[in-house]
C-alpha positions in Angstrom: 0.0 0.0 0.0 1.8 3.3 -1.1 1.7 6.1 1.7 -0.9 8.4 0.6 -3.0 5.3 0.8 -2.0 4.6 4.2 -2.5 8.3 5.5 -5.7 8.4 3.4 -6.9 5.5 5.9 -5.4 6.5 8.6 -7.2 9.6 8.1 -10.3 8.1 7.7 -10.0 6.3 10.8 -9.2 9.5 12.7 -12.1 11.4 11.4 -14.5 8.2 12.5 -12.8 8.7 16.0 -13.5 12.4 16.2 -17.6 12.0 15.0 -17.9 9.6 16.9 -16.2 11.6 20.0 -18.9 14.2 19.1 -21.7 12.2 19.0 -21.3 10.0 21.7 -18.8 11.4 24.1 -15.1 10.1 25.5 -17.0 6.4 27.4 -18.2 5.3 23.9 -15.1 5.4 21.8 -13.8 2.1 22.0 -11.3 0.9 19.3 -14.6 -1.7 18.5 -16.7 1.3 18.4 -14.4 3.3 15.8 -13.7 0.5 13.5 -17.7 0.5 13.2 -18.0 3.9 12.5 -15.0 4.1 9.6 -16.4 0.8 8.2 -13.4 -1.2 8.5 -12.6 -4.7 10.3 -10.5 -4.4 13.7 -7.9 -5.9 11.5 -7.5 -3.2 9.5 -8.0 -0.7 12.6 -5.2 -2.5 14.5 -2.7 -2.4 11.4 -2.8 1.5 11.8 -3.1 1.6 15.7 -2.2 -0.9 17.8 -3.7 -0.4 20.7 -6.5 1.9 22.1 -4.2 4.3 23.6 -2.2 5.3 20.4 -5.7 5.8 18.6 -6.9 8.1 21.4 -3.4 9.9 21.6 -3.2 10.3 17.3 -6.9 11.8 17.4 -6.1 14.1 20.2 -3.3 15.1 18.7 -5.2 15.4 15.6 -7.8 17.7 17.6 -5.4 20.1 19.0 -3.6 20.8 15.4 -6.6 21.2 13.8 -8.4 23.8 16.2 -4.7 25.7 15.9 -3.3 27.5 13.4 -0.2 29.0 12.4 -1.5 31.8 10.7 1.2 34.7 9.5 4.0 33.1 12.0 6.7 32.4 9.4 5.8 36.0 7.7 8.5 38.1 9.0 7.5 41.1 6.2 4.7 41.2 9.4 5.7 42.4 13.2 6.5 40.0 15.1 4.4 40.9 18.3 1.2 40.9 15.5 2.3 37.3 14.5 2.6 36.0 18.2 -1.0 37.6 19.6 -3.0 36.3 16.5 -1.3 32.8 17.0 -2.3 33.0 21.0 -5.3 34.5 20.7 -6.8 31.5 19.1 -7.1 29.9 23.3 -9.2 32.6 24.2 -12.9 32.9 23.0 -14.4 35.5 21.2 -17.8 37.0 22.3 -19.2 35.2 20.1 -17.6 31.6 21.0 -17.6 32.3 24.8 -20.7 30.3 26.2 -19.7 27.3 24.2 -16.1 26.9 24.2 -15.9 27.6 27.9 -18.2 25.1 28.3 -16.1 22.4 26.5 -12.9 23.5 28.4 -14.3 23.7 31.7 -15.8 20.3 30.9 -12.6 18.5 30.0 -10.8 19.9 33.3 -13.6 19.0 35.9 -14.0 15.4 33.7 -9.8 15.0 33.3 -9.4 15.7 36.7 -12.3 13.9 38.7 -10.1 11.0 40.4 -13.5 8.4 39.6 -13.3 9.6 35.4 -12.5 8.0 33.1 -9.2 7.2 31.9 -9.7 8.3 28.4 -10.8 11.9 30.0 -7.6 12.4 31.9 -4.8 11.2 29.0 -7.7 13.9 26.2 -6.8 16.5 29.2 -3.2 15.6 29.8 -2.3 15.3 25.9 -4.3 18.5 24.7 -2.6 20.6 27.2 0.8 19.1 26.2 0.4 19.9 22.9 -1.7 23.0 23.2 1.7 24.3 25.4 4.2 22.8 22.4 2.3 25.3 19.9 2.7 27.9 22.0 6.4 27.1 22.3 7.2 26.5 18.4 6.0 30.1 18.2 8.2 31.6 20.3 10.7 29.3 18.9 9.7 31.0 15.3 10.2 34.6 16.7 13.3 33.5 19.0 15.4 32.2 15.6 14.6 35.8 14.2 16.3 37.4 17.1 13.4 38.6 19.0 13.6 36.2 22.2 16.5 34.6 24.1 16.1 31.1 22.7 16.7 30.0 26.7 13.6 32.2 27.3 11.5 30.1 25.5 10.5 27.4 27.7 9.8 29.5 30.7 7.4 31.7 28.3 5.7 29.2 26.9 4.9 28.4 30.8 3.8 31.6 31.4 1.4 32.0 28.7 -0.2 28.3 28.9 -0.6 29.2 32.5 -1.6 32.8 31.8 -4.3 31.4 29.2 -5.8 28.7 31.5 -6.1 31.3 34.5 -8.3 33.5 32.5 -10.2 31.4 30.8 -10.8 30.0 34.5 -12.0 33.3 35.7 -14.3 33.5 32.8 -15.9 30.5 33.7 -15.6 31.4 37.6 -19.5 32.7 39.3 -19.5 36.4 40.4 -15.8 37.1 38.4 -15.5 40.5 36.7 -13.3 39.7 34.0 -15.3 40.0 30.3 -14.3 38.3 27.3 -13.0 41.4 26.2 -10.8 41.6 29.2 -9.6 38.3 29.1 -8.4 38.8 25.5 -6.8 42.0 26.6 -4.9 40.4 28.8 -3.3 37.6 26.7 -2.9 40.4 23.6 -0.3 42.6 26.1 1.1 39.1 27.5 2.1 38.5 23.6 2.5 41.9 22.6 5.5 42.0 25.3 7.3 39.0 25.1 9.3 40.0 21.4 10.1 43.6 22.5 13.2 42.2 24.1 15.2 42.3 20.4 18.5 41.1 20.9 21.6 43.5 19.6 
């Protein structure tokens, strides 16, 4: 089988993991389950993922990417502190988006983190925040090789603004906060904004 038939398959697969996901939530998407829903024997399911663990960890992986983007990032004709707010911005709602998507987060944390959930729910946490942090690092990797940021500084930024983007989007979602949408975005554009300033000579 040559290998845009593979990934054609394997994409297939995915995409039958993530309906499924959406239709019938984390408890239902057994590696049975999936193979149902792309129309393909286990056999075939288990040639591209051996076990249930690397199908759930490909289609989180595949959910993260595909709710990111990388926008203008490689564009240096742009400024970099545009490049770097669009990218981040993309963890914080809109007005618009708020109700729902805070609803989704705040779901997966009080489901990934409830000790009696299920496994599925922690590793969809554990994984999406992983990877959700290694975008925001690449970025500042992106503006760090164009001089704008100590490449040591990158890690400890990337910290800052995963951790930065969680706590608002936690004070969004907290009864009685003050923070707006509006403020919340505010907050992670001036995070952003500041961190390519520091230009090296």
């Amino acid at each position: 089988m040559g290998y845009a038939k593979h990934d054609e398959r394997r994409e297939q697969i995915l995409s039958a993991a993530a309906g499924l996901l959406a239709e019938a939530g984390m408890e239902q998407l057994s590696v049975r389950a999936v193979a149902q829903a792309a129309g393909i024997g286990m056999g075939t399911l288990r040639h591209y993922f051996s076990n249930q663990k690397l199908l759930h960890e490909a289609l989180i992986l595949k959910l993260v990417d595909e709710e990111t983007q990388d926008f203008e990032i490689h564009d240096q004709t742009l400024p970099a502190p545009d490049r770097l707010e669009r990218c981040l911005l993309q963890f914080v709602p809109t007005l618009d988006e708020a109700t729902h998507l805070l609803d989704v987060w705040f779901g997966m944390y009080r489901v990934g983190l409830d000790p009696s959930g299920s496994p599925f729910a922690r590793e969809f946490l554990e994984l999406s925040t992983t990877r959700s942090r290694e975008r925001i690092r690449e970025w500042l990797s992106i503006v760090s090789t164009e001089g704008h940021l100590e490449s040591s500084a990158v890690r400890t930024h990337a910290l800052e603004l995963s951790a930065l983007i969680s706590g608002v989007c936690l004070e969004l979602v907290t009864p009685g906060a003050e923070m707006t949408v509006d403020d919340a975005r505010s907050i992670v554009s001036r995070a952003a904004r500041a961190i390519p300033k520091a230009v090296r000579a």
